[in-house]
C-alpha positions in Angstrom: -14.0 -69.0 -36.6 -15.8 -66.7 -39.0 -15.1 -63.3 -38.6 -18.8 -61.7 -38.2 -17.7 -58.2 -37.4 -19.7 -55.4 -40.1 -17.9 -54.5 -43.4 -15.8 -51.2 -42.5 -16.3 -48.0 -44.6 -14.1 -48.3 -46.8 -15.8 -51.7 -48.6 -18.2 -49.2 -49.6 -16.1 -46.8 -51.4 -19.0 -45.0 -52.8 -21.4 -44.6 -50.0 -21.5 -41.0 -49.9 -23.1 -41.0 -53.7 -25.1 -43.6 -53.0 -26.9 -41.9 -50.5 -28.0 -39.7 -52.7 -29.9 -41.9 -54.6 -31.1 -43.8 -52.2 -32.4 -40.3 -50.7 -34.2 -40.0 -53.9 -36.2 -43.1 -53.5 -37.3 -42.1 -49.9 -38.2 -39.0 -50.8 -40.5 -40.8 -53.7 -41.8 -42.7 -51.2 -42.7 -39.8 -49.0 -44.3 -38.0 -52.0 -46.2 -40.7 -53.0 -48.5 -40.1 -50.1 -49.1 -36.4 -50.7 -49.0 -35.8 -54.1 -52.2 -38.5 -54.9 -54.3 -36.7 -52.0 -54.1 -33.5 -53.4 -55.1 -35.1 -56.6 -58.0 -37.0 -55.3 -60.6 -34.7 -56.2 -59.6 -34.7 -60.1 -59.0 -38.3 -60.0 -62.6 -39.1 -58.8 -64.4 -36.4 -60.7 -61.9 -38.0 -64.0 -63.0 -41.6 -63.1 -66.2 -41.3 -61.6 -65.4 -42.8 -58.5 -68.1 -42.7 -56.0 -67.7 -41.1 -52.5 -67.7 -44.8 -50.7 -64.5 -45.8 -53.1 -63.2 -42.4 -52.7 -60.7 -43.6 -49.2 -59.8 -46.6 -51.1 -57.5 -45.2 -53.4 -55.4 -43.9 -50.4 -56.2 -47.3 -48.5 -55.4 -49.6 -50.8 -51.5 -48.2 -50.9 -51.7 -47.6 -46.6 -52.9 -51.3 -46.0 -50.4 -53.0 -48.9 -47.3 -50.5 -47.1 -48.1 -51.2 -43.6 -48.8 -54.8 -43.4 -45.8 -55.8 -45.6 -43.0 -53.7 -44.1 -41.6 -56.1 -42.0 -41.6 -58.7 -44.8 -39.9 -56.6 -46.8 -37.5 -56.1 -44.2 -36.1 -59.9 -44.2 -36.3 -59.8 -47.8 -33.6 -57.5 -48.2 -31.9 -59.0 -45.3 -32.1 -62.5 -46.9 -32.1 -61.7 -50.5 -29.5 -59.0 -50.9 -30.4 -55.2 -50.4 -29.1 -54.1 -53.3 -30.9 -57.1 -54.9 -34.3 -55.8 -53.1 -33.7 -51.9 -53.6 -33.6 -51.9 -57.8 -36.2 -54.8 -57.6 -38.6 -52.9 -55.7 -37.6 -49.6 -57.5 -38.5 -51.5 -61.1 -41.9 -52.8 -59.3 -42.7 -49.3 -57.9 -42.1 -47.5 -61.9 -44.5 -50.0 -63.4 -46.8 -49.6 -60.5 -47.1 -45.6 -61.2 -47.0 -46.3 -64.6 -50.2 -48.3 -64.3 -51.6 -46.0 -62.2 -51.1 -43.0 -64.5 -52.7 -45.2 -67.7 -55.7 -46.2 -65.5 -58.8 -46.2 -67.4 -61.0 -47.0 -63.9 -61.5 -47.3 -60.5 -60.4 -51.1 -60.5 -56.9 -50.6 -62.6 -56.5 -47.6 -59.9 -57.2 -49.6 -56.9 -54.4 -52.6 -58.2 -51.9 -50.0 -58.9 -51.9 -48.1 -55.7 -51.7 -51.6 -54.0 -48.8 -52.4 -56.0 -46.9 -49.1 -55.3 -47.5 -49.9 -51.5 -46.1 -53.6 -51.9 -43.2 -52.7 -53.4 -43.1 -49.2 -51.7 -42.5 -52.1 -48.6 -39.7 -53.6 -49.7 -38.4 -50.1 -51.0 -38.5 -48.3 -48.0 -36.5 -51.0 -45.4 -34.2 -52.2 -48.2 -32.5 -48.5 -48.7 -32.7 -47.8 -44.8 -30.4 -50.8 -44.2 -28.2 -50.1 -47.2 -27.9 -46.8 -45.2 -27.0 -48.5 -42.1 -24.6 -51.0 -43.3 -22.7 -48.2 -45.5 -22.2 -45.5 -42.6 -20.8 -47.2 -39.3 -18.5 -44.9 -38.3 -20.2 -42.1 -35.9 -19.2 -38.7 -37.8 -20.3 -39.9 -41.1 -23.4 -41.8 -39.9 -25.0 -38.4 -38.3 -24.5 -36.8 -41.7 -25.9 -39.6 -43.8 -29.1 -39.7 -41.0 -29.6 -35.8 -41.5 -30.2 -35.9 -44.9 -32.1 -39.1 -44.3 -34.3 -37.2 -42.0 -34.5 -33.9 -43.7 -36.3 -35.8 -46.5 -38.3 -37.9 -44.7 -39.5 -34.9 -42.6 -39.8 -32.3 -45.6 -41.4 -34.5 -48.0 -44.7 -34.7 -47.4 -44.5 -30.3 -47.8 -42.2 -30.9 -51.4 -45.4 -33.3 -52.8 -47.9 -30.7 -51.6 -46.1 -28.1 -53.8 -45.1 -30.9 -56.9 -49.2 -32.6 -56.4 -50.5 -28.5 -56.7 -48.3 -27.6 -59.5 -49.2 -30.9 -61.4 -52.8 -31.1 -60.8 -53.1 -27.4 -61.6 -50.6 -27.5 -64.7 -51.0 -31.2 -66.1 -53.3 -33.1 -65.1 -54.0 -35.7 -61.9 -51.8 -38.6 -63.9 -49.3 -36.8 -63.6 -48.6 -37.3 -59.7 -47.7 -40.6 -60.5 -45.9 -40.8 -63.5 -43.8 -38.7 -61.6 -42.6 -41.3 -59.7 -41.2 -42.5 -63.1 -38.1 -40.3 -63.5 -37.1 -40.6 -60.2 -36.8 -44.2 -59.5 -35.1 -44.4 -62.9 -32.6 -41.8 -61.6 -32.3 -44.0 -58.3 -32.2 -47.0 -59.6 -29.3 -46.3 -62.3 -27.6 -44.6 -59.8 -27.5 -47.4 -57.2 -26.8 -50.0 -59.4 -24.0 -48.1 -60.5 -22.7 -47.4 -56.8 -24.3 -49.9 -54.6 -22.7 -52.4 -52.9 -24.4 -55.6 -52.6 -24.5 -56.8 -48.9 -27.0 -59.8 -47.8 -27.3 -62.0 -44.6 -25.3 -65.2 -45.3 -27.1 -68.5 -44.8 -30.1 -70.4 -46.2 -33.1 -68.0 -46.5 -35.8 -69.4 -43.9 -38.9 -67.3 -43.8 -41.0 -67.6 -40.7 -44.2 -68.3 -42.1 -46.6 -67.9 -38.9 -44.5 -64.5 -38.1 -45.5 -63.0 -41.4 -48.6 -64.2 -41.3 -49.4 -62.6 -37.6 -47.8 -59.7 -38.0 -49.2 -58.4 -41.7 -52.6 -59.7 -40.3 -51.8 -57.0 -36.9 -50.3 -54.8 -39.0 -53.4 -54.5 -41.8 -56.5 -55.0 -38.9 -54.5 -51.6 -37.2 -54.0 -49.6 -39.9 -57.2 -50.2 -41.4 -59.4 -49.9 -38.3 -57.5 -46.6 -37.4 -58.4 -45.3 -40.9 -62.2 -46.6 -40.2 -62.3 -44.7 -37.2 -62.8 -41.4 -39.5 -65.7 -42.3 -40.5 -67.3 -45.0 -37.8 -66.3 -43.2 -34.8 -63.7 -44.9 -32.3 -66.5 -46.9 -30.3 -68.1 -48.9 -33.8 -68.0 -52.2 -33.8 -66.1 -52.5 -36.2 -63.3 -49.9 -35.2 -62.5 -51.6 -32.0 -63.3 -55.0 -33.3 -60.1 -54.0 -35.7 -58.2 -53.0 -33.1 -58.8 -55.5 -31.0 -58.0 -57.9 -33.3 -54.8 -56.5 -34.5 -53.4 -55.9 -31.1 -54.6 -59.8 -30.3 -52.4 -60.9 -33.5 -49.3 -58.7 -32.9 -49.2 -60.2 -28.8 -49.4 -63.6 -31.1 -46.4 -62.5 -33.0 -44.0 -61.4 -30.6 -45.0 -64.8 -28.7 -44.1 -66.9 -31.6 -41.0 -64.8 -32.3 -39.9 -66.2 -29.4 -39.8 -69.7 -30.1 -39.1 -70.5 -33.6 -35.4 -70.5 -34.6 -35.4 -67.6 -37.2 -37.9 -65.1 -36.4 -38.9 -62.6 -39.2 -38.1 -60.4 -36.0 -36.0 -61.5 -34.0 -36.7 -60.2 -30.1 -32.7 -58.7 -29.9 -33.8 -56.1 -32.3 -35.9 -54.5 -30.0 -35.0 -55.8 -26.3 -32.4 -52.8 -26.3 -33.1 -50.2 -24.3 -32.1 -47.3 -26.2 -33.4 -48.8 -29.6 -36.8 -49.3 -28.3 -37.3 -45.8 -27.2 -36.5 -44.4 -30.3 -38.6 -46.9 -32.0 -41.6 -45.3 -29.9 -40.3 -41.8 -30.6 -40.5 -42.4 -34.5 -44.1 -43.7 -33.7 -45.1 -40.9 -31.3 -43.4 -38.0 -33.7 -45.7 -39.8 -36.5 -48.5 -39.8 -34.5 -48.6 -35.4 -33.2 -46.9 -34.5 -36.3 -49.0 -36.3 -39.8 -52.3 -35.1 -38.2 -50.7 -31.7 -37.1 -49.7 -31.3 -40.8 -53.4 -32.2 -42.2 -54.4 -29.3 -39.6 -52.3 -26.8 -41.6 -53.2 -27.7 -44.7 -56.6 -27.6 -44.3 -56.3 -24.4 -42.1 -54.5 -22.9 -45.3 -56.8 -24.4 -48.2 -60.2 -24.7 -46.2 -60.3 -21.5 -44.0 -57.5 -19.1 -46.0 -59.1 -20.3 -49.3 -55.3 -21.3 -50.4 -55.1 -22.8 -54.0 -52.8 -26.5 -53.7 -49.8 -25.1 -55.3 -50.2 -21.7 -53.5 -50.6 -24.1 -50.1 -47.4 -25.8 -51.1 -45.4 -22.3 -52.1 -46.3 -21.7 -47.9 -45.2 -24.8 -46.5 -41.5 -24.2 -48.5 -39.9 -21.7 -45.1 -41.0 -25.2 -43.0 -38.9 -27.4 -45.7 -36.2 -25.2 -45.5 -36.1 -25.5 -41.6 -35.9 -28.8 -41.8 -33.3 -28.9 -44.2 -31.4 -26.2 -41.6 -32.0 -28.6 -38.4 -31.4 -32.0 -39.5 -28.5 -31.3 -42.1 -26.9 -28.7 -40.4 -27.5 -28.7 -36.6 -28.7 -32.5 -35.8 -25.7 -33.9 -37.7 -22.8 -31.4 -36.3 -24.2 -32.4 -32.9 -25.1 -36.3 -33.1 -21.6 -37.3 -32.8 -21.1 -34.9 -29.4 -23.9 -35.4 -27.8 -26.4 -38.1 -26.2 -29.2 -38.7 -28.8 -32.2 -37.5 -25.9 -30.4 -34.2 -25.7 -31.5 -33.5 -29.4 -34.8 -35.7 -29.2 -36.2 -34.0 -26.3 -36.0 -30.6 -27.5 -36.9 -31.2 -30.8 -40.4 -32.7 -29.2 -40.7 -29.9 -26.8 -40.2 -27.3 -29.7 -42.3 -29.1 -32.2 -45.3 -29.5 -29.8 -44.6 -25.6 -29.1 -45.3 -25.2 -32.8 -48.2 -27.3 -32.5 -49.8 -24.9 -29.3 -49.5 -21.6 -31.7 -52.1 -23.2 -33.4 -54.6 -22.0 -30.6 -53.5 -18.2 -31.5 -55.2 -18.3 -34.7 -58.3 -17.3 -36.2 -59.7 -17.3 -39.6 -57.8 -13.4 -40.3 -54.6 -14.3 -39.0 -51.8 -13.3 -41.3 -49.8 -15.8 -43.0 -46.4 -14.6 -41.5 -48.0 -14.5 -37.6 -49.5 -17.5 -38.3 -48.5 -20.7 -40.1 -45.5 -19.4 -40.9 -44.4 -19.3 -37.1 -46.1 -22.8 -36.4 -44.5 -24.1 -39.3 -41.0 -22.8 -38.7 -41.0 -24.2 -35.1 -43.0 -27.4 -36.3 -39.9 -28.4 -39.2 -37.1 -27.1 -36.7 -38.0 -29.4 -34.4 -38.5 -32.5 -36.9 -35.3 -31.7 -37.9 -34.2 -32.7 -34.6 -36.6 -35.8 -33.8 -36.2 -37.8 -37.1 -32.9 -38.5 -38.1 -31.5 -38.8 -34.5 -34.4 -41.0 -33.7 -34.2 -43.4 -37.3 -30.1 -43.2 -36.3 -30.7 -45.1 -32.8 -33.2 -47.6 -34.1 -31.3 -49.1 -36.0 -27.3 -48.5 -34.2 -25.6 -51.1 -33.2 -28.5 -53.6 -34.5 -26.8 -56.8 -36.0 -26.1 -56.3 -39.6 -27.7 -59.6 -40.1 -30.7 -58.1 -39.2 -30.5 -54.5 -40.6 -33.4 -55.1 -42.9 -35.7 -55.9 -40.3 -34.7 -53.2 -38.1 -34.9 -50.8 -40.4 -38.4 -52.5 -41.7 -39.5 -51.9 -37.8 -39.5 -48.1 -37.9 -41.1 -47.7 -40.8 -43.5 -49.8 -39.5 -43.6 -47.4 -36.0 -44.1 -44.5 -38.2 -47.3 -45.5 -40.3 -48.9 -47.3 -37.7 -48.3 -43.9 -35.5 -49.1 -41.7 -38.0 -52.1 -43.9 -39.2 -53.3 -43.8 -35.4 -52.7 -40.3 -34.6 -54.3 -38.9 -37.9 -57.8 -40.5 -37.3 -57.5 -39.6 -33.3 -56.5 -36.4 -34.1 -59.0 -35.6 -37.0 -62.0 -37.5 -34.9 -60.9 -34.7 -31.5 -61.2 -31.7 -34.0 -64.1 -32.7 -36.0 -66.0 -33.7 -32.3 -64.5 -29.8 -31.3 -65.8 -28.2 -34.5 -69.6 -29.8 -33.6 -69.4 -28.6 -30.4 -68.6 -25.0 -31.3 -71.5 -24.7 -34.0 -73.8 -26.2 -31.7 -73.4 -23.6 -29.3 -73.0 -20.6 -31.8 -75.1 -21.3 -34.3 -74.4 -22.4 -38.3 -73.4 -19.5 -40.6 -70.8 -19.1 -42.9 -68.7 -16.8 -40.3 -69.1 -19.0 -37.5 -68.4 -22.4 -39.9 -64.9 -20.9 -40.3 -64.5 -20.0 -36.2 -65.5 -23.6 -35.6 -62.9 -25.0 -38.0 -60.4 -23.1 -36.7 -61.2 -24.1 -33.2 -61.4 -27.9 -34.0 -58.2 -27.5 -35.5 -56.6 -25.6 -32.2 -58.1 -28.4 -29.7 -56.4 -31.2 -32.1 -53.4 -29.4 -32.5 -52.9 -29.6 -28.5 -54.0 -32.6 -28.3 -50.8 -33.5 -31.2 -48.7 -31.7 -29.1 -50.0 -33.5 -26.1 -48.5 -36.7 -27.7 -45.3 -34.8 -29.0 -44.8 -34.3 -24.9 -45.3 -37.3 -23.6 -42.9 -38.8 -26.3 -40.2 -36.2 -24.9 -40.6 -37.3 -21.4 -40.7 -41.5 -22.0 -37.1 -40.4 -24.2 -36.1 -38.7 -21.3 -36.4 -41.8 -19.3 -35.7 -44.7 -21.4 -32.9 -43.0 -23.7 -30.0 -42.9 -21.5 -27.1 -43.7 -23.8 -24.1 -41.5 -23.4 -22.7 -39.3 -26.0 -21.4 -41.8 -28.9 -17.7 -42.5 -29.3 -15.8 -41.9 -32.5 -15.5 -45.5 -33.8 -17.6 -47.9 -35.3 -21.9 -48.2 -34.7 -21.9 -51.8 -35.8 -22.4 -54.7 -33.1 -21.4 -57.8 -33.7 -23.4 -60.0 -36.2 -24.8 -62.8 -35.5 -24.3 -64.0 -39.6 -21.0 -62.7 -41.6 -22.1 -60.2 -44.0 -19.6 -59.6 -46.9 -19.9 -56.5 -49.3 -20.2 -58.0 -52.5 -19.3 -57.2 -56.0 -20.8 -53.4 -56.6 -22.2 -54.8 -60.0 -24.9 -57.8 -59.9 
């Protein structure tokens, strides 16, 4: 009988500088994001874009991401995550380097879809590696705070790197910036890396892909549309309607075929479903509650982008405080909800000081409070949440699992930014409407359409702690080994390919 039990620790002699590079990538991934809207204006006014192409730029990357995550979860698994992690760092260089060189809107466009192509098979490939190398308990909190800490903190690190480089150099800039990182990462993790892979021929289920990028694209695009179009258009709900049709499709066919791209184990369990939604729900209060302090900062306070990003840096270093120092002491003592609950239930606290402010609120009584509270309580939700959804998954399948909440997180995110943005712009109408249009009152009414979607984020960020509180039961984790059994042997393999 083939021993199928996970690789222990010690085949991975090198983890714990591994995980700094494959930190790095992550956080190039988060920056990505940030870093290119803060440039928008200069790129557009440099290009000439028009205001229709304008979202594209940011689209092109969202759609490409989102609807190939899962794919680029069985790559890695199937391929070789090691194999899939340099690949996609090599494709995700050129893809910023083509970006940067763009002469017009069209070389633009296929760049930014490139970077979210391979930013899919990028972002799954080093959360496995993460969750193969750390199984046992202690270690794996520590390796899943810093984890979180830089998925949570990022997007506030590009809004200070895309201000400083738009301000200093010049919009190409935030991508070639992405150059020197994944070089770093990817010398770094071929040099420490350990190649691990799901043994067995490589069978991709075709339909499955097909299904789920089709759900996963009509979602994230008809959320974005809903900006724009308003939530009842045709064609918002159209979108909606038919990506929710094609992801019932897929989990039907997952069910039948004989190697699903995701195979229903993944998320039958309990406790790994609920943090699944919790990565999604966090996504969903939290991206559009950022967006309200930025523009709060830039929009009402008259904040430069680099001066924005110089404010956000107390929130980064909460984050850094929460996940690295408090999530990941506790972790291995406690039951996951007893840090995901609180960490809602602060954040969405955050979120409500939002209604105390007003276009002459101080920085330090103002976003510096909601920020504080806002990245304390991340550093709570995100790595203990991105721990559980994929612990105890079959190695065989930690591509996949990991693949499935980064999917949870942009199709949250995507869905709670154009909610969230749609509730304060329809606020901000309502309050000039009934106090009249001049530039005072234009800066009340922001501020108030940014208060009624901030509750409405922490709305979200409460009804996420309560359906942990209720589906999250697992008991405070043992000191041994997170691995289940695995359904294929998974060797560690040479650390050189």
């Amino acid at each position: 009988m083939v021993d199928t039990k996970a690789p222990p620790p010690a085949a991975f002699p090198r983890r714990w500088g591994a995980l700094g590079f494959i930190a790095l990538a992550q956080l190039m991934i988060v920056l990505d994001g940030t870093v290119v809207n803060i440039a928008l204006p200069s790129i557009q006014r440099d290009l000439g874009i028009s205001d229709g192409d304008r979202q594209w730029i940011i689209t092109a990357y969202t759609l490409a991401f989102g609807g190939l995550l899962l794919l680029g979860g069985r790559i890695a698994d199937h391929v070789g995550r090691k194999r899939t992690f340099l690949v996609a760092l090599l494709g995700f260089t050129t893809a910023s380097a083509l970006g940067g060189a763009a002469s017009g809107f069209e070389m633009l466009l296929v760049a930014r879809a490139l970077q979210g192509a391979f930013g899919a098979l990028l972002g799954p490939s080093a959360l496995s590696l993460l969750t193969v190398m750390f199984t046992e308990a202690g270690e794996r909190a520590k390796a899943f705070g810093a984890w979180g800490a830089v998925s949570a903190a990022g997007g506030a690190v590009g809004l200070l790197a895309g201000g400083a480089l738009t301000d200093y150099l010049d919009w190409r800039w935030c991508l070639y910036i992405n150059i020197p990182i994944a070089l770093a990462a990817g010398i770094g993790g071929f040099m420490l890396l350990a190649e691990s892979k799901r043994e067995g021929r490589a069978r991709f289920d075709i339909p499955g892909v097909v299904l789920v990028t089709g759900g996963l694209v009509a979602i994230v695009y008809g959320a974005g549309r809903a900006e724009s179009d308003g939530w009842g258009s045709a064609t918002v709900t159209g979108l909606l309607a038919a990506g929710a049709v094609l992801l019932a499709a897929f989990f039907l066919v997952e069910r039948r075929v004989p190697q699903p791209l995701l195979p229903p184990r993944v998320i039958a369990d309990r406790t790994r479903g609920a943090a699944y939604l919790a990565v999604g729900l966090a996504g969903a209060g939290m991206f559009g509650a950022f967006l309200f302090m930025t523009y709060y900062l830039q929009v009402v306070k008259g904040y430069s982008p680099i001066r924005t990003g110089v404010a956000f840096l107390p929130m980064v270093l909460t984050v850094l405080v929460s996940a690295g120092g408090i999530s990941a002491r506790l972790l291995p003592k406690v039951p996951p909800r007893a840090l995901i609950v609180p960490g809602m239930l602060i954040s969405a606290f955050g979120m409500l000081w939002m209604l105390t402010l007003d276009p002459g609120t101080g920085y330090a009584r103002g976003v510096l409070v909601t920020g504080m509270l806002f990245g304390f309580g991340a550093g709570m939700i995100l790595p203990v949440a991105m721990n559980y959804a994929t612990r105890g998954v079959d190695q065989s399948d930690a591509g996949v699992a990991s693949a499935t909440v980064n999917a949870s997180q942009q199709v949250g995110s995507s869905i709670g930014i154009a909610l969230l943005n749609t509730i304060a712009t329809s606020a901000t109408a309502d309050y000039l409407a009934a106090h009249g249009r001049n530039p005072a009152v234009a800066k009340q009414a922001l501020v108030e359409g940014f208060g009624t979607g901030s509750a409405w984020a922490a709305g979200i960020l409460v009804a996420g702690a309560l359906i942990v509180a209720v589906l999250m039961n697992t008991p405070r984790p043992e000191d041994q080994s997170v691995a289940a059994d695995a359904g294929d042997a998974v060797e560690p393999l040479p650390a050189h390919t």
